[in-house]
N, CA, C, O and CB atoms as a CASP TS submission, in Angstrom:
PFRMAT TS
TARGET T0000
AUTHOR 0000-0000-0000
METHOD Language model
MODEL 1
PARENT N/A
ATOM      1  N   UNK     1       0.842  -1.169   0.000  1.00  0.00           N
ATOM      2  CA  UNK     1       0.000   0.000   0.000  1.00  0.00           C
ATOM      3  C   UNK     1       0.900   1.250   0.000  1.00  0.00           C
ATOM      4  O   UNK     1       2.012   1.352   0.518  1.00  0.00           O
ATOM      5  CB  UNK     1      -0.965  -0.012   1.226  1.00  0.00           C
ATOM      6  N   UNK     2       0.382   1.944  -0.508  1.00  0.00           N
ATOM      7  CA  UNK     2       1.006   3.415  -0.921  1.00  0.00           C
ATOM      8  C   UNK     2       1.206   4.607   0.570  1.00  0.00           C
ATOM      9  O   UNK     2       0.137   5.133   0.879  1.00  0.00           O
ATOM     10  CB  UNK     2      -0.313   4.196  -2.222  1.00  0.00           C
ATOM     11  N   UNK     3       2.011   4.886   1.147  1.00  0.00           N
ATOM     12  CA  UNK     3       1.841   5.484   2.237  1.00  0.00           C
ATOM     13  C   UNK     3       2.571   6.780   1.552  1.00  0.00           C
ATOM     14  O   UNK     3       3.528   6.764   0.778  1.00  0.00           O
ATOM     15  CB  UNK     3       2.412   4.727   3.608  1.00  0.00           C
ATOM     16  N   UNK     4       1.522   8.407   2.282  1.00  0.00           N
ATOM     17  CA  UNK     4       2.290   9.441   1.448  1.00  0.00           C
ATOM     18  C   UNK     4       2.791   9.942   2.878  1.00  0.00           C
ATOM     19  O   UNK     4       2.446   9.595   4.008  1.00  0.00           O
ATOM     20  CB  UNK     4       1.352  10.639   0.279  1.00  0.00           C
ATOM     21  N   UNK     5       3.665  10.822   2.463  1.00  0.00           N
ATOM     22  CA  UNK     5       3.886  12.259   3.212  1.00  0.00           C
ATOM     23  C   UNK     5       3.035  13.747   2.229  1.00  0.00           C
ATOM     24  O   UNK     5       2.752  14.055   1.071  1.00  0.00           O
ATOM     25  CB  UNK     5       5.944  12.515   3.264  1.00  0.00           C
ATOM     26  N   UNK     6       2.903  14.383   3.882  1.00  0.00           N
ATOM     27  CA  UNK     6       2.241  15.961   3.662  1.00  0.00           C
ATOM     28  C   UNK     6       3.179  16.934   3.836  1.00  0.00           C
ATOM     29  O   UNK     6       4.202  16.750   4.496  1.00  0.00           O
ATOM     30  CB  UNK     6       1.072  16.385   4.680  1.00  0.00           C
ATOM     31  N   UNK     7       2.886  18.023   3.255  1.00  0.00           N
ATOM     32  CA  UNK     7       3.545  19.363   3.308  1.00  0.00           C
ATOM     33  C   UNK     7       2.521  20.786   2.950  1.00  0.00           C
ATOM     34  O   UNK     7       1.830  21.019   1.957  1.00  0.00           O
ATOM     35  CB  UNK     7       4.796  19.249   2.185  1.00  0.00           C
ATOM     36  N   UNK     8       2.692  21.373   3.861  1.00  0.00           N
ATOM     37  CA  UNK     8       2.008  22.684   4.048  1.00  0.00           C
ATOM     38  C   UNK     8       2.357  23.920   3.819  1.00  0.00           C
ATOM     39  O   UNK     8       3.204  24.444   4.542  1.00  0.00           O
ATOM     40  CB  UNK     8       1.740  22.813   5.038  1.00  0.00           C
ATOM     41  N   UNK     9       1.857  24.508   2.930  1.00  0.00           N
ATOM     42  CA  UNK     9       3.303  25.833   2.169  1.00  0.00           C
ATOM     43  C   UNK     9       2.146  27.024   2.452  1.00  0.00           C
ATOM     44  O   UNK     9       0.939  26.781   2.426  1.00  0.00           O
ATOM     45  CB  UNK     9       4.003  25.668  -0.314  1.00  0.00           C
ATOM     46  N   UNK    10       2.818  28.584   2.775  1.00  0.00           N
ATOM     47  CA  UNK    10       1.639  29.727   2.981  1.00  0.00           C
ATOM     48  C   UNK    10       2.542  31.044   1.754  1.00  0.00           C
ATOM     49  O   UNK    10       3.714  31.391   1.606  1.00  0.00           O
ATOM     50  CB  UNK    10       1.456  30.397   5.267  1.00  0.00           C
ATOM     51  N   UNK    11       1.213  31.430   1.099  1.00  0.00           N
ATOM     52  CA  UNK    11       1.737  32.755   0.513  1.00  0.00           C
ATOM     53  C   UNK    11       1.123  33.368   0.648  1.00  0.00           C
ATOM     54  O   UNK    11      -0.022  32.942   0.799  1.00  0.00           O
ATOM     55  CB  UNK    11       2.052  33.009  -0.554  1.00  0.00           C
ATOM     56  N   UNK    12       1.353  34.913   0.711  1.00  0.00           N
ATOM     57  CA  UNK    12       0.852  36.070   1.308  1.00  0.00           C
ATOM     58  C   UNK    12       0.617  36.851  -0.216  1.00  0.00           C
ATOM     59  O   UNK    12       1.378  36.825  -1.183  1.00  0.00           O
ATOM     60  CB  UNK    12       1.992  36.831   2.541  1.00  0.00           C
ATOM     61  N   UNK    13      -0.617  37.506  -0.090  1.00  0.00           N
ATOM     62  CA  UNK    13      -0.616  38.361  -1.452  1.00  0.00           C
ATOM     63  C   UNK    13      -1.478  39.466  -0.358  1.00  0.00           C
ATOM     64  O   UNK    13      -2.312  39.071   0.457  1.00  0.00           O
ATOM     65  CB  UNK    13      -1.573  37.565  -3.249  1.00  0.00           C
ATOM     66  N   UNK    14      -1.130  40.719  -0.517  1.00  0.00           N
ATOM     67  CA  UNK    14      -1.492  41.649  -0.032  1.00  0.00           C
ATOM     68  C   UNK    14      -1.902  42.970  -0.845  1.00  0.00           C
ATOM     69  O   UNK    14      -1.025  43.551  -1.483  1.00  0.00           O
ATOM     70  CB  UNK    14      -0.661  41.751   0.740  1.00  0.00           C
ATOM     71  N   UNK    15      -3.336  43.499  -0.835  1.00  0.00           N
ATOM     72  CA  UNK    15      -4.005  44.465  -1.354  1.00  0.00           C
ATOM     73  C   UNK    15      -3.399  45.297  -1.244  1.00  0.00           C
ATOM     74  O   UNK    15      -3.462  46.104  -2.172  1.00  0.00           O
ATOM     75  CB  UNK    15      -5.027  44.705  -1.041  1.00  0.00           C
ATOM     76  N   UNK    16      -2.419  45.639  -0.037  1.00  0.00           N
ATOM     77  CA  UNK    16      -1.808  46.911  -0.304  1.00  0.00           C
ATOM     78  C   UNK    16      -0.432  47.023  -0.806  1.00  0.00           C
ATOM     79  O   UNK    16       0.326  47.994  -0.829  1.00  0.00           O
ATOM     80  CB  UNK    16      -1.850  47.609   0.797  1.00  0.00           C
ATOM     81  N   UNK    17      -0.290  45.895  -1.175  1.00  0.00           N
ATOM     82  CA  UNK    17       1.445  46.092  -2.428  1.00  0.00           C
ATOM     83  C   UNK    17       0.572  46.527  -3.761  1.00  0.00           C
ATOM     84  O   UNK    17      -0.565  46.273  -4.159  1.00  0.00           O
ATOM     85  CB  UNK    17       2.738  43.983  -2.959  1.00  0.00           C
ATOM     86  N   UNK    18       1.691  47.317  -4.253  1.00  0.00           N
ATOM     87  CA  UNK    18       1.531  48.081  -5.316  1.00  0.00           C
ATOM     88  C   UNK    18       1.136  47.006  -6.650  1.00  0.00           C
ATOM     89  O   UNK    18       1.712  45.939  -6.435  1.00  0.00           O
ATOM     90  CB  UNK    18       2.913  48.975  -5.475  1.00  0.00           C
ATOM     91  N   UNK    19       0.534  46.965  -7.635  1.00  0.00           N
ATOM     92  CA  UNK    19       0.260  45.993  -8.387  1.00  0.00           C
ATOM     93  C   UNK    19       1.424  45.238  -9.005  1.00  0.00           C
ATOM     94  O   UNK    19       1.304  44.062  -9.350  1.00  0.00           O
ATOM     95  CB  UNK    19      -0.544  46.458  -9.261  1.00  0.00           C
ATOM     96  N   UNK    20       2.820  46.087  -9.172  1.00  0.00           N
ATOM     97  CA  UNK    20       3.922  45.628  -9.600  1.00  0.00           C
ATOM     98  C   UNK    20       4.609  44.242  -8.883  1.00  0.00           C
ATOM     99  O   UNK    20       5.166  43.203  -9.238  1.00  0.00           O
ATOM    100  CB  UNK    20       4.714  46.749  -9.525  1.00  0.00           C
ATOM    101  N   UNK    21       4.173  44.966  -7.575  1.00  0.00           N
ATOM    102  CA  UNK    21       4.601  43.759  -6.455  1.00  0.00           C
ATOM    103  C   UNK    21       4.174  42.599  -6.220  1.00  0.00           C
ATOM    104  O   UNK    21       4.813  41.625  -5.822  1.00  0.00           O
ATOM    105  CB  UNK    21       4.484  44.037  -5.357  1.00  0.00           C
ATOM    106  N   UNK    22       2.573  42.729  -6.576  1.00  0.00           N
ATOM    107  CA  UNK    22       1.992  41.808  -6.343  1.00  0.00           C
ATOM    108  C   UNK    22       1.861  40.801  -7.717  1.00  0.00           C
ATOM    109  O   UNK    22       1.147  39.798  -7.706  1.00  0.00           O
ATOM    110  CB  UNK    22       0.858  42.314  -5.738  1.00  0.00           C
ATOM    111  N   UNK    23       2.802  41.302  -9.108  1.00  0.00           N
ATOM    112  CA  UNK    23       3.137  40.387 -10.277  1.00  0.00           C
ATOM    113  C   UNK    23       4.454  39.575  -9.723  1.00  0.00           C
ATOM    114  O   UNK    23       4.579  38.363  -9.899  1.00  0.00           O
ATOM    115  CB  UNK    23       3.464  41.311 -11.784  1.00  0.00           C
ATOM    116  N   UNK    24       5.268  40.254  -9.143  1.00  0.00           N
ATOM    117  CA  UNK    24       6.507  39.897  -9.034  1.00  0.00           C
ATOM    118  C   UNK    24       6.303  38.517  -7.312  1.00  0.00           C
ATOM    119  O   UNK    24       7.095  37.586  -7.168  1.00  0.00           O
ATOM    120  CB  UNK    24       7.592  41.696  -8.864  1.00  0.00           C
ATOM    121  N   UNK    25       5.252  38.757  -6.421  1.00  0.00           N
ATOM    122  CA  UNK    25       5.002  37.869  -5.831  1.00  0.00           C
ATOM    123  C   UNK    25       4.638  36.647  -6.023  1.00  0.00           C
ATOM    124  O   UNK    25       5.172  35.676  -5.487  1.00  0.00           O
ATOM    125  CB  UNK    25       4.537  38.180  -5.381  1.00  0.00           C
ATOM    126  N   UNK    26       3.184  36.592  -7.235  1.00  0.00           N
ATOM    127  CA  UNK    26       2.763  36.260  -7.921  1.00  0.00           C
ATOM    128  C   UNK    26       3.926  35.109  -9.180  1.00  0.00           C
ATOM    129  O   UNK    26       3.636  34.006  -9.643  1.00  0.00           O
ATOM    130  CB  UNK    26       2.114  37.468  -8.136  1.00  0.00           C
ATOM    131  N   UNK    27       4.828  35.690  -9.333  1.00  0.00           N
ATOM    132  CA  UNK    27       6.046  34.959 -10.099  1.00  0.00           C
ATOM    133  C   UNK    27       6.493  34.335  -9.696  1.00  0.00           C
ATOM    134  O   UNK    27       6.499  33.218 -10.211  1.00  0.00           O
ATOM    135  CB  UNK    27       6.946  35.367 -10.499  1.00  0.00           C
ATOM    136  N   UNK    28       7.354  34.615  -8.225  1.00  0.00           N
ATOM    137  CA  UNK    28       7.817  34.108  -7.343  1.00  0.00           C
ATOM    138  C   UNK    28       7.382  32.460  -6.726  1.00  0.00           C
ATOM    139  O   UNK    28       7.941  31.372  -6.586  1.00  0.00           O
ATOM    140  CB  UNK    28       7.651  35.101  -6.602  1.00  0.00           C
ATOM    141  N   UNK    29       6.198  32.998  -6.506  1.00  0.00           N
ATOM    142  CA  UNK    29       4.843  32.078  -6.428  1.00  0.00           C
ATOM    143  C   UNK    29       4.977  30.862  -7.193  1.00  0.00           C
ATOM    144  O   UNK    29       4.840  29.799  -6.588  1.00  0.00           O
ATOM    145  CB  UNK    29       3.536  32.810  -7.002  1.00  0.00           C
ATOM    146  N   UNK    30       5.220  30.853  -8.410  1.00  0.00           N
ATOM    147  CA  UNK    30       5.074  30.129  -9.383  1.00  0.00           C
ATOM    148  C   UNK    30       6.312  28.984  -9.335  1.00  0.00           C
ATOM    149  O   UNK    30       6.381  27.765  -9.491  1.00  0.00           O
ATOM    150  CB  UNK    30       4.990  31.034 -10.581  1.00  0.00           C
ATOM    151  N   UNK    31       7.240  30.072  -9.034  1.00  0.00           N
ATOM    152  CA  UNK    31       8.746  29.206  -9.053  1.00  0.00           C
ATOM    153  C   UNK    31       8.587  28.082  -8.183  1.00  0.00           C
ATOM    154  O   UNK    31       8.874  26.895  -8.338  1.00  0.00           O
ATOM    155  CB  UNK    31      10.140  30.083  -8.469  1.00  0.00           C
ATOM    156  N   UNK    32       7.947  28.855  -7.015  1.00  0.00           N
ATOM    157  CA  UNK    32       8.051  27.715  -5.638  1.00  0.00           C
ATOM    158  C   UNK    32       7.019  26.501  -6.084  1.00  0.00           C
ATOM    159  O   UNK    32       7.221  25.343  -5.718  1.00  0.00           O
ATOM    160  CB  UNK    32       7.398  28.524  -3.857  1.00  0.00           C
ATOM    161  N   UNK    33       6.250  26.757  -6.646  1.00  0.00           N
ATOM    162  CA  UNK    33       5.174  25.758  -7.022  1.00  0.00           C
ATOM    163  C   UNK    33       5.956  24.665  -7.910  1.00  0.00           C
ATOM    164  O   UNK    33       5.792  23.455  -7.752  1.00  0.00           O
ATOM    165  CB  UNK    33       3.863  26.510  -7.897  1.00  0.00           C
ATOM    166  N   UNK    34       6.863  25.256  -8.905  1.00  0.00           N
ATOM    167  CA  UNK    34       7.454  24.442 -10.156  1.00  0.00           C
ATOM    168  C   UNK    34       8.442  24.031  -9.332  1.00  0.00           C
ATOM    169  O   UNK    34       8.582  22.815  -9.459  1.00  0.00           O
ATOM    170  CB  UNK    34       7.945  25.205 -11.640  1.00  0.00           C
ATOM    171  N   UNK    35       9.446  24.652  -8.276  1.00  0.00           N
ATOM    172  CA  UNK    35      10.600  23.939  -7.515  1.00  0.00           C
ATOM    173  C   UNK    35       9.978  22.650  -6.682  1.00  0.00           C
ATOM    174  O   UNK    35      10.609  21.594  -6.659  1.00  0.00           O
ATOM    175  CB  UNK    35      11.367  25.067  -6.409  1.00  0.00           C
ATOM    176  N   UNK    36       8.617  22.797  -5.949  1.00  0.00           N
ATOM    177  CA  UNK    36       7.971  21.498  -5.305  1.00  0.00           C
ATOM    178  C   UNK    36       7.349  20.517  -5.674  1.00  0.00           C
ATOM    179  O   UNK    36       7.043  19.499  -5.052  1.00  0.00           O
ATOM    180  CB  UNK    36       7.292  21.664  -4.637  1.00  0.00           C
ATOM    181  N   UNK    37       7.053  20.977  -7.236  1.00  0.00           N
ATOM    182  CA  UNK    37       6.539  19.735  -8.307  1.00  0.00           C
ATOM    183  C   UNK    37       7.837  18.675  -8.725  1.00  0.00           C
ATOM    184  O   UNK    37       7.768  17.474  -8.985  1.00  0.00           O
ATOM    185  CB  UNK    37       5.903  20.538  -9.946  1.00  0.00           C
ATOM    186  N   UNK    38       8.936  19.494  -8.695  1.00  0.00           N
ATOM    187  CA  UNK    38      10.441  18.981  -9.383  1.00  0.00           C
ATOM    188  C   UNK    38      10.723  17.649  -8.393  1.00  0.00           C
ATOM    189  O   UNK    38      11.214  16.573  -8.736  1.00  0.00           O
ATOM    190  CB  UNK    38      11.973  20.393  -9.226  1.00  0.00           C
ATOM    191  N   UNK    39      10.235  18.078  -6.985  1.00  0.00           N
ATOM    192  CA  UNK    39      10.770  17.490  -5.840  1.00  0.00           C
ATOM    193  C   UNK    39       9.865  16.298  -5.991  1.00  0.00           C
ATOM    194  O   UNK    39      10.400  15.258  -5.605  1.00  0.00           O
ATOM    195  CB  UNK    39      10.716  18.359  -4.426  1.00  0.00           C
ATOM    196  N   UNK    40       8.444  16.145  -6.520  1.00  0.00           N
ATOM    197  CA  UNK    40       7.678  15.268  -5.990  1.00  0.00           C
ATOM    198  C   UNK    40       6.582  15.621  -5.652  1.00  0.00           C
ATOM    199  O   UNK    40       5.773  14.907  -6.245  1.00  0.00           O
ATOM    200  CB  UNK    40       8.117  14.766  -5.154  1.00  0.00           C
ATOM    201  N   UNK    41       6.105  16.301  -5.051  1.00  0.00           N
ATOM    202  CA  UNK    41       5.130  17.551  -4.306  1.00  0.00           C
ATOM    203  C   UNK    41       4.064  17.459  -5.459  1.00  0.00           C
ATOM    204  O   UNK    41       4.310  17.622  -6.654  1.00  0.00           O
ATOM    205  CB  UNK    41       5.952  19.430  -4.087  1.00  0.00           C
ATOM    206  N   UNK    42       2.658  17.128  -4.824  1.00  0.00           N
ATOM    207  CA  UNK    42       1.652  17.258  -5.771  1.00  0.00           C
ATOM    208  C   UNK    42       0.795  18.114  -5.155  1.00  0.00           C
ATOM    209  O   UNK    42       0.524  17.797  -3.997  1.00  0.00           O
ATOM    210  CB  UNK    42       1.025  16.036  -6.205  1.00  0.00           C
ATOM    211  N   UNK    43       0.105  19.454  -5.722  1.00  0.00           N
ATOM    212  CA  UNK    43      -0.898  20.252  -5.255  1.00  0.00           C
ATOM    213  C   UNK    43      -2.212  19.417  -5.174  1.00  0.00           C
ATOM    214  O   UNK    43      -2.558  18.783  -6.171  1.00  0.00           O
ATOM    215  CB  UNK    43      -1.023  21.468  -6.132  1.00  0.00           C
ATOM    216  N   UNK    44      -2.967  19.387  -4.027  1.00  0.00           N
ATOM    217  CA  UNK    44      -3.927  18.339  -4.022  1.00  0.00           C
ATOM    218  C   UNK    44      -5.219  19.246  -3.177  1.00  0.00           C
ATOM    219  O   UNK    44      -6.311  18.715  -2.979  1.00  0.00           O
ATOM    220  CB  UNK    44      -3.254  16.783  -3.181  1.00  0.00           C
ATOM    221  N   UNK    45      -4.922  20.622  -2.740  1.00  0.00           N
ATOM    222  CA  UNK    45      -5.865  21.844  -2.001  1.00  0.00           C
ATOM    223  C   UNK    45      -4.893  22.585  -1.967  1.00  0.00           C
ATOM    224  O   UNK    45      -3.684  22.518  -2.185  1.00  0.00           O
ATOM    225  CB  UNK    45      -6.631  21.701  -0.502  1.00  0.00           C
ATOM    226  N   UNK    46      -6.074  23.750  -1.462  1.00  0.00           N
ATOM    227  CA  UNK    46      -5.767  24.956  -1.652  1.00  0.00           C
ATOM    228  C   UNK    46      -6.972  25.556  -0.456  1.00  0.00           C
ATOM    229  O   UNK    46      -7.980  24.885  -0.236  1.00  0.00           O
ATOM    230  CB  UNK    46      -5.847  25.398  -3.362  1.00  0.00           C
ATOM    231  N   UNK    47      -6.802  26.467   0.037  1.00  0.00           N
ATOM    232  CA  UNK    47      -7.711  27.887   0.689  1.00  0.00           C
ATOM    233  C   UNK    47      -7.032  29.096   0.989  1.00  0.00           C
ATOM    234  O   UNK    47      -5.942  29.423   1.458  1.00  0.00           O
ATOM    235  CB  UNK    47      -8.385  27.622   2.100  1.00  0.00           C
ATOM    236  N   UNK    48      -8.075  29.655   0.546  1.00  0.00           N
ATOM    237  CA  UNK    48      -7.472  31.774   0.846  1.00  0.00           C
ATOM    238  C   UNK    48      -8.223  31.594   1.694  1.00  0.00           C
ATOM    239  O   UNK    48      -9.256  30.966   1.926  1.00  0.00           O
ATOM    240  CB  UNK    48      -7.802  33.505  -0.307  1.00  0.00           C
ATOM    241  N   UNK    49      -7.137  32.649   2.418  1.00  0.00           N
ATOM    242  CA  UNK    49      -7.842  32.744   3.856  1.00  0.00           C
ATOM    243  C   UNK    49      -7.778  34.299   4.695  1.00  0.00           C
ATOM    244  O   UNK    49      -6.910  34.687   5.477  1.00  0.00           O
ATOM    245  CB  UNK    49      -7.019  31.559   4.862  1.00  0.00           C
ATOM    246  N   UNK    50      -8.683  34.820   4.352  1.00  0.00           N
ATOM    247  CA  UNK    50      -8.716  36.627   4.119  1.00  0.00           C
ATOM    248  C   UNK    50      -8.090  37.220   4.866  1.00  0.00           C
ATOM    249  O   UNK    50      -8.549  37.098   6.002  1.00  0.00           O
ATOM    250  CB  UNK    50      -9.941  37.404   4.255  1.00  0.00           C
ATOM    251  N   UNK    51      -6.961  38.027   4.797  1.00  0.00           N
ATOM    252  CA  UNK    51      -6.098  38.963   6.073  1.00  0.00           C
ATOM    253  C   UNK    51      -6.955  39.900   6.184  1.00  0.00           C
ATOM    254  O   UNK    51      -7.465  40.447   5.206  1.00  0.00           O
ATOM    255  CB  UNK    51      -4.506  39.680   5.800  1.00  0.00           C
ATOM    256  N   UNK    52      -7.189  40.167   7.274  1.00  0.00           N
ATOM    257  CA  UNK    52      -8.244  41.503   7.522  1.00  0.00           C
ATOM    258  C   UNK    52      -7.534  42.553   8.439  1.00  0.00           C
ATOM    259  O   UNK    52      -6.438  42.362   8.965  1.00  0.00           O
ATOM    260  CB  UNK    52      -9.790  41.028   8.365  1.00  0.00           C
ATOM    261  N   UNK    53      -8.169  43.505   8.547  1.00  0.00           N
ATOM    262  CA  UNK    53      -7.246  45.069   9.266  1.00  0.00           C
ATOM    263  C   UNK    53      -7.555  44.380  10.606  1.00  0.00           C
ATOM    264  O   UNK    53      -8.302  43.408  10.715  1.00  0.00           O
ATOM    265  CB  UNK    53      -8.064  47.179   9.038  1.00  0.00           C
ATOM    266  N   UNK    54      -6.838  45.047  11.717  1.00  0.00           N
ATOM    267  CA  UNK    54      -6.361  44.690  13.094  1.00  0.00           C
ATOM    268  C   UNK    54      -7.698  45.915  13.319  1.00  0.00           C
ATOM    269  O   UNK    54      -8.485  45.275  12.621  1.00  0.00           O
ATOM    270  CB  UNK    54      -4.338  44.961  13.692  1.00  0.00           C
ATOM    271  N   UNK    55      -8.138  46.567  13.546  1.00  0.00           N
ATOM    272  CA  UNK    55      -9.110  47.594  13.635  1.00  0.00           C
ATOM    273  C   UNK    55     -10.230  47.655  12.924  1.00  0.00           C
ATOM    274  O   UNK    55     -11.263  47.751  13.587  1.00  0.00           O
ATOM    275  CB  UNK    55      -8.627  48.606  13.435  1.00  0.00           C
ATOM    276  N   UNK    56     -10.353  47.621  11.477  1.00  0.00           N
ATOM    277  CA  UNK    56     -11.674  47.564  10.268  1.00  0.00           C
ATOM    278  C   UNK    56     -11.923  46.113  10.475  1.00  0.00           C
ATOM    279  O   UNK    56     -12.993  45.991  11.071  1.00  0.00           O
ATOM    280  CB  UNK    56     -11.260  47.981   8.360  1.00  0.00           C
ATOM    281  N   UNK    57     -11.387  44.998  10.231  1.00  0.00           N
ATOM    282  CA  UNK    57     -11.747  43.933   9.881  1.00  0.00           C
ATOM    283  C   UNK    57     -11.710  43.726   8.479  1.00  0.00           C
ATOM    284  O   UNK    57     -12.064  42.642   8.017  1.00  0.00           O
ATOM    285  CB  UNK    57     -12.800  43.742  10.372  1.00  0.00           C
ATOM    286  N   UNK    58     -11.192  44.948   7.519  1.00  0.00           N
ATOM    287  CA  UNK    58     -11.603  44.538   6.089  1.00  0.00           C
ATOM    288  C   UNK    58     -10.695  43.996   5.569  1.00  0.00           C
ATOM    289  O   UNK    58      -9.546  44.025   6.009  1.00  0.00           O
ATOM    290  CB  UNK    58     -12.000  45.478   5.211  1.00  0.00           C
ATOM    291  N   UNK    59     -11.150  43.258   4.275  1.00  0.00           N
ATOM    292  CA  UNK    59      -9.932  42.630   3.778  1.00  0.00           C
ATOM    293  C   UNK    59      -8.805  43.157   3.408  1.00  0.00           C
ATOM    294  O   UNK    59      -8.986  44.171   2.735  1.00  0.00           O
ATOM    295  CB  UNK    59     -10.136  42.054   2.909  1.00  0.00           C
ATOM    296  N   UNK    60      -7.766  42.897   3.564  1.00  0.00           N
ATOM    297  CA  UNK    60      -6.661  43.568   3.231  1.00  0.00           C
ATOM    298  C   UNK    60      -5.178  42.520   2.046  1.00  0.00           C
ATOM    299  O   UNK    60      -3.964  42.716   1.972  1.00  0.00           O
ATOM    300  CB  UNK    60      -6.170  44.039   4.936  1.00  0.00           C
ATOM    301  N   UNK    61      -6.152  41.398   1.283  1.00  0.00           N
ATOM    302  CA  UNK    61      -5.300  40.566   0.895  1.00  0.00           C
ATOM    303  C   UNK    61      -5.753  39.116   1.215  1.00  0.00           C
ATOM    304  O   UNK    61      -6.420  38.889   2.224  1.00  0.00           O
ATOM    305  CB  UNK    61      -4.091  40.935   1.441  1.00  0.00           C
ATOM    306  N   UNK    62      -5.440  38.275   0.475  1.00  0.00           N
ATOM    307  CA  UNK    62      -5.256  36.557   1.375  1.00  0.00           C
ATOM    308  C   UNK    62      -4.059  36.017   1.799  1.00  0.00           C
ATOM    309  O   UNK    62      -3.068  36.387   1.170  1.00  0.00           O
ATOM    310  CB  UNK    62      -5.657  35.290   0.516  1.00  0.00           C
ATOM    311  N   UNK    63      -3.882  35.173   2.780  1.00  0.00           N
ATOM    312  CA  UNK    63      -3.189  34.116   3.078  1.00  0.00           C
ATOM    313  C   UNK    63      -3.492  33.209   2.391  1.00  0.00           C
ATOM    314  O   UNK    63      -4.721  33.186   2.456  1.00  0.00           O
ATOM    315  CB  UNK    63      -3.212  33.782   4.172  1.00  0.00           C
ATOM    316  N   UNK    64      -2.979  31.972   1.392  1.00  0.00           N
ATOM    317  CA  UNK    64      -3.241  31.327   0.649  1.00  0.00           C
ATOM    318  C   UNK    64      -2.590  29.714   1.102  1.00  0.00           C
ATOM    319  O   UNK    64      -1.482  29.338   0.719  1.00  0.00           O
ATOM    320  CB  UNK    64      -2.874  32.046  -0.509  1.00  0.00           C
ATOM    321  N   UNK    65      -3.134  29.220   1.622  1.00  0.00           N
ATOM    322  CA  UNK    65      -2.700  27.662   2.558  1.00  0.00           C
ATOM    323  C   UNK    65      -2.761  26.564   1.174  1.00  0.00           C
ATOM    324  O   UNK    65      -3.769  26.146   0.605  1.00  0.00           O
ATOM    325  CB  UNK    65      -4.276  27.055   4.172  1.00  0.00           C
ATOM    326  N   UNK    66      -1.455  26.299   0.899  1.00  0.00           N
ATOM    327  CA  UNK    66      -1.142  25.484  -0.464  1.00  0.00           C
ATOM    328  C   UNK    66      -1.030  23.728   0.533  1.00  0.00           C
ATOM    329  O   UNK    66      -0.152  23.465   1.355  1.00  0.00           O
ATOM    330  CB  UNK    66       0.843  26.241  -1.511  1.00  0.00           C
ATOM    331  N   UNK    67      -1.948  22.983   0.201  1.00  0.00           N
ATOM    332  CA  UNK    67      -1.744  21.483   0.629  1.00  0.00           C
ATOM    333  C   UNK    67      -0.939  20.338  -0.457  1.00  0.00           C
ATOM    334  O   UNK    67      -1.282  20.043  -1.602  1.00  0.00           O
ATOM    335  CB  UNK    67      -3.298  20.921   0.891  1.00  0.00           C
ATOM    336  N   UNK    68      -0.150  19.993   0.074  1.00  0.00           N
ATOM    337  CA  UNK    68       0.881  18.780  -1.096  1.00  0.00           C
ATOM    338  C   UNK    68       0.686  17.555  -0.324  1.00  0.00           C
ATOM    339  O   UNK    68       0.490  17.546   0.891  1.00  0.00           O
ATOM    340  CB  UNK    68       2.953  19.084  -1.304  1.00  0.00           C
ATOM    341  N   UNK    69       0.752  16.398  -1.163  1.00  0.00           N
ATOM    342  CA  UNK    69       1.381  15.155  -1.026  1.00  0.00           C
ATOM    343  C   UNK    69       2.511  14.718  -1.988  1.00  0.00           C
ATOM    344  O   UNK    69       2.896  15.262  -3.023  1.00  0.00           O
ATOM    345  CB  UNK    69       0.396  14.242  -1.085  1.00  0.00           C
ATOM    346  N   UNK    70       2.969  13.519  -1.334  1.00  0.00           N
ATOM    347  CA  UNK    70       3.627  12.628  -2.353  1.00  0.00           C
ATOM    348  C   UNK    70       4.093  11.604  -1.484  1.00  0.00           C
ATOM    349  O   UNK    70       4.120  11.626  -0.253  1.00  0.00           O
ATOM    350  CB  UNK    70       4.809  13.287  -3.250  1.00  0.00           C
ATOM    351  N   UNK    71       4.570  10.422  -2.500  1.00  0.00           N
ATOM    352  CA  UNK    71       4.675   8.646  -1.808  1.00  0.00           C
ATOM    353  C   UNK    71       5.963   9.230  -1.443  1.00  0.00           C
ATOM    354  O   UNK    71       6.832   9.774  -2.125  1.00  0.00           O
ATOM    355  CB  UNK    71       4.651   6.824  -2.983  1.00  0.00           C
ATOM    356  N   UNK    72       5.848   8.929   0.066  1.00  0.00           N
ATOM    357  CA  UNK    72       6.290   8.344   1.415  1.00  0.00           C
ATOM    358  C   UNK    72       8.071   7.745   0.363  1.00  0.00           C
ATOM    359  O   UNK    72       8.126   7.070  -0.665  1.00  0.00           O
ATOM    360  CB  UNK    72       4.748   6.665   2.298  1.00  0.00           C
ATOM    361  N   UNK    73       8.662   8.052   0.780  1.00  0.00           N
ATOM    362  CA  UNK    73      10.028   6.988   0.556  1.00  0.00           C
ATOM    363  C   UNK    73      10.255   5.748   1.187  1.00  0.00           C
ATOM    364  O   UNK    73      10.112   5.686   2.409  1.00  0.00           O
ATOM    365  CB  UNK    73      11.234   7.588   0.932  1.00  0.00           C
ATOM    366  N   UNK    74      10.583   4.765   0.553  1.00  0.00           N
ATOM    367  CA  UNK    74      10.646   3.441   1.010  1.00  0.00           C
ATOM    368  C   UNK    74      11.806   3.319   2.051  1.00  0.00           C
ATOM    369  O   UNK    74      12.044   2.236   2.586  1.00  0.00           O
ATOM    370  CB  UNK    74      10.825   2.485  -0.185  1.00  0.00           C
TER
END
């Protein structure tokens, strides 16, 4: 039987970086995704999870909770 391991990765995208920033996060983003696929790492979930103001409550961006597996090493 197939036994996996988990891994739990967080990225931050924030409403108040300038839009430039938030391409270049966004890129960044991508790398790490393609560096943990290389490894084995399969995206299998996902949830945003809304940063809100310490005072308003409004959104200010997501936290983005990336879920992976992959088979366990023998």
């Amino acid at each position: 039987m197939v036994q996996w391991e988990y891994k739990v990765a967080q990225q931050n995208i924030s409403d108040r970086w300038s839009a430039k920033r938030q391409v270049e996060e966004v890129i960044a983003f991508n790398e790490v995704l393609n560096s943990l696929g290389k490894d084995g790492w399969e995206l299998v979930s996902y949830e945003a999870v809304p940063l809100t103001g310490t005072f308003t409550n409004n959104v200010k961006g997501y936290a983005y909770l990336l879920f992976f597996k992959r088979p366990k090493a023998a």
